[in-house]
C-alpha positions as CSV (number, residue, x, y, z in Angstrom):
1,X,60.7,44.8,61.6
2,X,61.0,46.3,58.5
3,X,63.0,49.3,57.8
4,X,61.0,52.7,57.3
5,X,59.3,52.9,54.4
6,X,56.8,56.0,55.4
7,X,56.5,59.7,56.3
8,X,54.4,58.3,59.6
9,X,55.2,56.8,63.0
10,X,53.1,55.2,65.8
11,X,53.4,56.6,69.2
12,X,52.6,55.0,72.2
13,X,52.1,57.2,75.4
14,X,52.6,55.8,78.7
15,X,51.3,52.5,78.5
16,X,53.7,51.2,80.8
17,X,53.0,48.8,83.9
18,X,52.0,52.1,86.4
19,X,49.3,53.0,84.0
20,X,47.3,50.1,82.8
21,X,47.9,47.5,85.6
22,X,45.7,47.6,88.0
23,X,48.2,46.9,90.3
24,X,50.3,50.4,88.8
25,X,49.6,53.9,90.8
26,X,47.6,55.3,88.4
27,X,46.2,52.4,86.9
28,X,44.4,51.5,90.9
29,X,42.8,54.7,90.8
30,X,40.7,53.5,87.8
31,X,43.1,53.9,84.3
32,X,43.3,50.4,84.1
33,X,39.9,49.6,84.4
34,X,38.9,52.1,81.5
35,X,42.1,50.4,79.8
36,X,40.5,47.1,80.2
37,X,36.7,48.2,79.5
38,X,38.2,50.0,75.9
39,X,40.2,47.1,75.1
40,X,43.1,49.5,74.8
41,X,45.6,47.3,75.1
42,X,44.4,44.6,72.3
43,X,43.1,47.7,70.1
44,X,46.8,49.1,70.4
45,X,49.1,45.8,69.5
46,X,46.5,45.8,66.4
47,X,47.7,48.9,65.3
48,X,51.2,47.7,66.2
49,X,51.8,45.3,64.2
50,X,50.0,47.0,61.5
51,X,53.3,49.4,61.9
52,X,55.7,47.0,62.3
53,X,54.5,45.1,59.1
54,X,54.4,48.0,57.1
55,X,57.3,49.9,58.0
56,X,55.8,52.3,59.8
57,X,58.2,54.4,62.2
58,X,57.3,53.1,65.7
59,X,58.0,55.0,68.9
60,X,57.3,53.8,72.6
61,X,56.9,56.9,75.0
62,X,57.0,56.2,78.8
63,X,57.1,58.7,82.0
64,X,60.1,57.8,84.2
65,X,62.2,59.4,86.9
66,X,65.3,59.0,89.0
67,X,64.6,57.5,92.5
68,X,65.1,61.0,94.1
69,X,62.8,62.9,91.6
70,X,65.7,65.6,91.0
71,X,64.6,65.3,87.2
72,X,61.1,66.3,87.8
73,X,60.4,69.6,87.2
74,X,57.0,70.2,88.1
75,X,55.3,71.1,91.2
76,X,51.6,70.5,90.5
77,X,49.9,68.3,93.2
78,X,49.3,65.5,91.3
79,X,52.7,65.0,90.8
80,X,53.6,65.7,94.5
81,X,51.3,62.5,95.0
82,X,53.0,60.1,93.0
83,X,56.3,61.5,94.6
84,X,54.9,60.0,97.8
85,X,54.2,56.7,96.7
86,X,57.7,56.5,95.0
87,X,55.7,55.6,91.6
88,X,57.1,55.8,88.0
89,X,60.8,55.4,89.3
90,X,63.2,54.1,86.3
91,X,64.5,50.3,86.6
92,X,60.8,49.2,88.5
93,X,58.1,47.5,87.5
94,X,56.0,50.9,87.0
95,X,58.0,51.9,84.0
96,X,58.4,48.9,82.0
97,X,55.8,48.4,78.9
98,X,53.4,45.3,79.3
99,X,53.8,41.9,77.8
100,X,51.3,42.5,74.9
101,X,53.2,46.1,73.9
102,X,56.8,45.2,73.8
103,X,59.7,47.3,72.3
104,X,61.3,45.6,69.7
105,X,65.4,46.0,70.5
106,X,65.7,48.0,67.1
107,X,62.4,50.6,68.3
108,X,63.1,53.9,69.9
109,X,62.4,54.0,73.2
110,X,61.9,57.7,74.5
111,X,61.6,58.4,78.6
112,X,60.3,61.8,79.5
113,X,59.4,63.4,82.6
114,X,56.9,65.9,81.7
115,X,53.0,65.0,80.3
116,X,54.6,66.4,77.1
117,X,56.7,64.2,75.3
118,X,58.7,66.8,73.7
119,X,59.4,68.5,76.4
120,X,63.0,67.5,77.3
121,X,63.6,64.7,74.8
122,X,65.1,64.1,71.8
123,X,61.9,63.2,70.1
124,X,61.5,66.0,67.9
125,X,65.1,65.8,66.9
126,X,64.4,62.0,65.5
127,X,61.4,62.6,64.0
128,X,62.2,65.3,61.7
129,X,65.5,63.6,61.0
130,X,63.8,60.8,59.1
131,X,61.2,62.9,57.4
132,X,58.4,62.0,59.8
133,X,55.4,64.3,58.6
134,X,52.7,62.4,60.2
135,X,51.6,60.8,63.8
136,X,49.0,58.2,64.9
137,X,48.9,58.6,68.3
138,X,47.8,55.9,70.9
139,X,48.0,56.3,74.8
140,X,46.6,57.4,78.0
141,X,45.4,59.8,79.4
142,X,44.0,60.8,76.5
143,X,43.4,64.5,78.1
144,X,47.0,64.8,79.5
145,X,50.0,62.7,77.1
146,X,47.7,62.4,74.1
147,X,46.4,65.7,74.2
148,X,49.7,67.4,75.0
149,X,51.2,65.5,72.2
150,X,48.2,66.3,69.6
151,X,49.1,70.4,70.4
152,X,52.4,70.2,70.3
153,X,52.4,67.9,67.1
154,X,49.9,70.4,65.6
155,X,52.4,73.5,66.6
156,X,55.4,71.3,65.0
157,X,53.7,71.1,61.7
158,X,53.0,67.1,62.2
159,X,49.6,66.1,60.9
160,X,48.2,64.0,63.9
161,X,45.7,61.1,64.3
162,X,44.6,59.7,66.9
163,X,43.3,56.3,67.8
164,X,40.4,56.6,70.3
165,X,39.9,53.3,71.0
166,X,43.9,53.1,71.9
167,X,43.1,55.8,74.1
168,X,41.9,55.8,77.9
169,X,41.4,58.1,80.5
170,X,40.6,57.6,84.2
171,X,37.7,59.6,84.1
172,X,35.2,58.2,80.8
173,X,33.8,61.9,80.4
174,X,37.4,63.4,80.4
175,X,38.3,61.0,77.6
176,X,34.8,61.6,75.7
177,X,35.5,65.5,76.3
178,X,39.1,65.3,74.9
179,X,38.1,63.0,71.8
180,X,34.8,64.8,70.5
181,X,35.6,68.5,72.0
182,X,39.4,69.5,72.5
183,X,41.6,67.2,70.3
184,X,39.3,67.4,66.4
185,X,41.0,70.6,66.6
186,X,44.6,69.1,66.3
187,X,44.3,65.8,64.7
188,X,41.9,63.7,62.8
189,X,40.2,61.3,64.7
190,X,40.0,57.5,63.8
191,X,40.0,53.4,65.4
192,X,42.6,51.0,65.6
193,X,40.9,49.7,62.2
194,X,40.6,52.5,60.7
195,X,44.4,52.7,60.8
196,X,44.6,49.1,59.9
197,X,43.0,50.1,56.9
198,X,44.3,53.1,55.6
199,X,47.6,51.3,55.9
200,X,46.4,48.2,53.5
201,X,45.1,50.5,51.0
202,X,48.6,52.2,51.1
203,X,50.5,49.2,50.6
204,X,47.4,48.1,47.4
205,X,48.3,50.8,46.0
206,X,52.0,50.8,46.0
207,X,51.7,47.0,44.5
């Protein structure tokens, strides 16, 4: 990879093993079949290594915990339910990023244990250090990580896109909902291409 050469980083949110596997705890109760039907995955390396070829910060986001849960904080049901099935526990299967979405040894690799993945991390911290003023956002579910990471970006002063076709929910209408209702009002809205694009008529520019 490249050294950074822009004001903008990738971020992928959760697409780790538990989420878009159909064999993962979330991604059996019907993430990664909308994964699968959106071609997230495929849609997401595009706009990978579209970042990694032109310099473009890249960050890989994943939800993780200690076997006990004593680093989880909240105590909303749905949570309590993964708790149960042991899911999302750091050093398995769960939380480990899929063949086609691999972190490069030099790309920061951020674990949170909170939908927001600020909250608790030094992600903030390392963005603004390197002059990051702008996210393209990729991940699932696109009304609970994306979403959370769209406001919060918005309340940071980072100017947020996000990929919708890198995006997935469980439930279709929750992602339609969150793409054409709730997140317009913190970040632009574009494709994997579209990204793809804007990113070669940077670098024609610059030639």
């Amino acid at each position: 990879m490249s050294q950074q050469k822009t004001d903008t980083a990738l971020l992928l949110l959760d697409l780790q093993n538990e989420m878009v596997d159909p064999k993962g705890f979330f991604g059996a109760m019907g993430m990664a079949k909308a994964v699968a039907e959106g071609n997230v995955i495929a849609n997401a390396r595009k706009a990978l290594d579209a970042a990694r070829k032109a310099g473009i910060a890249v960050v890989f986001v994943r939800l993780g915990f200690r076997p006990d849960y004593s680093d989880g904080l909240s105590v909303a049901p749905r949570v309590a339910k993964f708790k149960a099935a042991k899911a999302v526990i750091l050093g398995n299967w769960g939380t480990e990023f899929p063949a086609e979405l691999q972190p490069l040894p030099e790309e920061l690799v951020i674990t949170k244990q909170a939908a927001n993945p600020f909250f608790n991390t030094g992600l903030l911290t390392w963005l603004m250090s390197r002059g990051i003023k702008k996210l393209a956002l990729c991940g699932v579910a696109t009304n609970n990580a994306v979403e959370m990471c769209a406001r919060f970006g918005d309340d940071a002063g980072f100017a947020s896109t996000v990929l919708a076709d890198c995006c997935a929910a469980g439930n279709m209408e929750l992602h339609k909902f969150a793409i054409e209702k709730i997140l317009p009002q913190f970040a632009e809205i574009k494709t994997a291409d579209d990204f793809v694009r804007q990113i070669d008529g940077a670098n024609a520019l610059n030639l």
